[in-house]
N, C-alpha and C positions, 0 to 999 in steps of 0.2 A: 542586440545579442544579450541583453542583459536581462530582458523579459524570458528567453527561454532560458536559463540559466536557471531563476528564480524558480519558475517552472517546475522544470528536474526535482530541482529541491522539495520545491512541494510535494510532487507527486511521489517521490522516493520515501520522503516521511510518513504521506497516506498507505502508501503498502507497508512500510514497516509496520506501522501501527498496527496494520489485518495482520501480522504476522507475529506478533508481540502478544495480540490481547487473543490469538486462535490458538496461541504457545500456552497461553498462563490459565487458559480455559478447561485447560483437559489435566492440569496438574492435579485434580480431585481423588483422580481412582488412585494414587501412589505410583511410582515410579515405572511401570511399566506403561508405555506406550506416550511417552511425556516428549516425544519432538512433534514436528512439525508435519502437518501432513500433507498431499500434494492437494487435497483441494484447498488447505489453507492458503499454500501457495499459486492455485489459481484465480483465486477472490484477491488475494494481494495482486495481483499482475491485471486483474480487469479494475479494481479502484484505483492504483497507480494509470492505470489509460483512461478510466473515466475522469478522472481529477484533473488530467495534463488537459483533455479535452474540453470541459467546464471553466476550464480558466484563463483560456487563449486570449491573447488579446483581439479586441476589435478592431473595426475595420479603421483606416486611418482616415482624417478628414482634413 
């Protein structure tokens, strides 16, 4: 249990992060249109699933 746990973690902080650096990207033109967009939020939500996937543990031996 402790492996997906870690997991989570991981992959929760790989979306943040798409969500963070998609946030701090568009702050150039000044204050209009400075949140978050929904395809930021869909790259966030497919690298949080590709990360969780990438990092499963193996098979046990």
């Amino acid at each position: 249990m402790r492996d997906r746990g870690l997991r989570t973690f991981i992959a929760l902080l790989a979306g943040l992060a798409v969500i963070y650096f998609g946030a701090t990207g568009h702050r150039s033109n000044g204050g209009e249109g400075s949140g978050v967009s929904g395809g930021v939020v869909l790259v966030a939500l497919l690298v949080a699933g590709l990360v969780w996937y990438l990092i499963r543990p193996g098979p046990a031996k």
